[in-house]
C-alpha positions as CSV (number, residue, x, y, z in Angstrom):
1,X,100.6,71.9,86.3
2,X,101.0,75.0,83.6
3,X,104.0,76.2,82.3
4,X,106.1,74.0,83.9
5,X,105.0,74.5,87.4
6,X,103.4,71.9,89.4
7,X,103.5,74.7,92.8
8,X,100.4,76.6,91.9
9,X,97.7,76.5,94.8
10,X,94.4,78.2,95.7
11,X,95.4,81.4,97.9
12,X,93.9,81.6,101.6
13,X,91.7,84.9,101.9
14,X,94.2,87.2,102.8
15,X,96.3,86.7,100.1
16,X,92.7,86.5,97.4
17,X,92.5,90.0,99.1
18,X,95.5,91.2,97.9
19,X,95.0,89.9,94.6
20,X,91.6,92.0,94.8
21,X,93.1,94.7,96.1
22,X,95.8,95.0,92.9
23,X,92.9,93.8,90.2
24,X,93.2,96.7,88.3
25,X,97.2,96.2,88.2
26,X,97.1,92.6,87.4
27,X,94.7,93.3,84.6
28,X,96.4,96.2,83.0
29,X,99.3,93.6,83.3
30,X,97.8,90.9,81.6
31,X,96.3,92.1,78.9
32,X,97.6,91.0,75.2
33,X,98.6,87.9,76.6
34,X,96.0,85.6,75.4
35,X,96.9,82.7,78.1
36,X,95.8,84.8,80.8
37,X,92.2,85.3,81.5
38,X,91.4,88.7,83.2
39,X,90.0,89.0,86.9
40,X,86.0,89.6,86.8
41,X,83.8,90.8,89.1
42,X,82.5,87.4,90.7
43,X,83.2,85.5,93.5
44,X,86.2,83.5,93.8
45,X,87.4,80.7,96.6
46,X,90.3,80.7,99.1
47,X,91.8,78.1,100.5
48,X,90.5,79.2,103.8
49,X,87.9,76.8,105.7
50,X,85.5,77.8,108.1
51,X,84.3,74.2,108.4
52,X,84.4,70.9,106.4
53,X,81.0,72.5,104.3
54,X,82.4,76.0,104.2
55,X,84.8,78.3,102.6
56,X,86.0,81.7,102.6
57,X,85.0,83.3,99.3
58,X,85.4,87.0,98.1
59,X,83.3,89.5,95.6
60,X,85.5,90.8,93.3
61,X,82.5,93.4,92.4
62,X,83.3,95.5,95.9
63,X,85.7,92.8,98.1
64,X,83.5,91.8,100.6
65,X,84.7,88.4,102.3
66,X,82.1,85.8,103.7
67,X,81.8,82.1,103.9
68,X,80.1,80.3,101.8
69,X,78.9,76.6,101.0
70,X,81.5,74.5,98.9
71,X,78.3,73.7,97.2
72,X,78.6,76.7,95.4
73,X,79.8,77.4,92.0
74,X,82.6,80.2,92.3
75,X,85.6,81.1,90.0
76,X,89.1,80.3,91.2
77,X,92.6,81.7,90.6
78,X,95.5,79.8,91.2
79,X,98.9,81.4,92.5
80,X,102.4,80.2,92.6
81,X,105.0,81.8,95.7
82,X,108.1,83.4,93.6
């Protein structure tokens, strides 16, 4: 729950992608608004499983997709549908 909203979830890997592929939008958008923290170039989950021990994740630094151990320590970024 933030800002009232109990509907925020952990996007699958197409929609991470699009969030990657708008970074420099969301951002530029962002910025000045000190309870949003800016999108980074490390990795970051999706929702999407591979297996029970696997995840898709994606680089932020050039947006290659791959799965990847949920043992791993990646960022996240939760998104609401409007």
């Amino acid at each position: 729950t933030s800002g009232d909203y109990s509907d925020w979830y952990l996007p699958s890997k197409d929609e991470l992608n699009s969030i990657y592929s708008n970074m420099s939008l969301i951002n530029t958008s962002i910025s000045g608004n000190p309870s949003c923290t800016a999108l980074t170039s490390d990795y970051y989950w999706s929702s999407t499983e591979v297996s029970s021990s696997t995840a898709f994740a994606q680089t932020f630094s050039n947006g290659a997709q791959s799965a990847q151990s949920k043992n791993n320590t990646y960022r996240v970024r939760a998104v609401r549908s409007f």
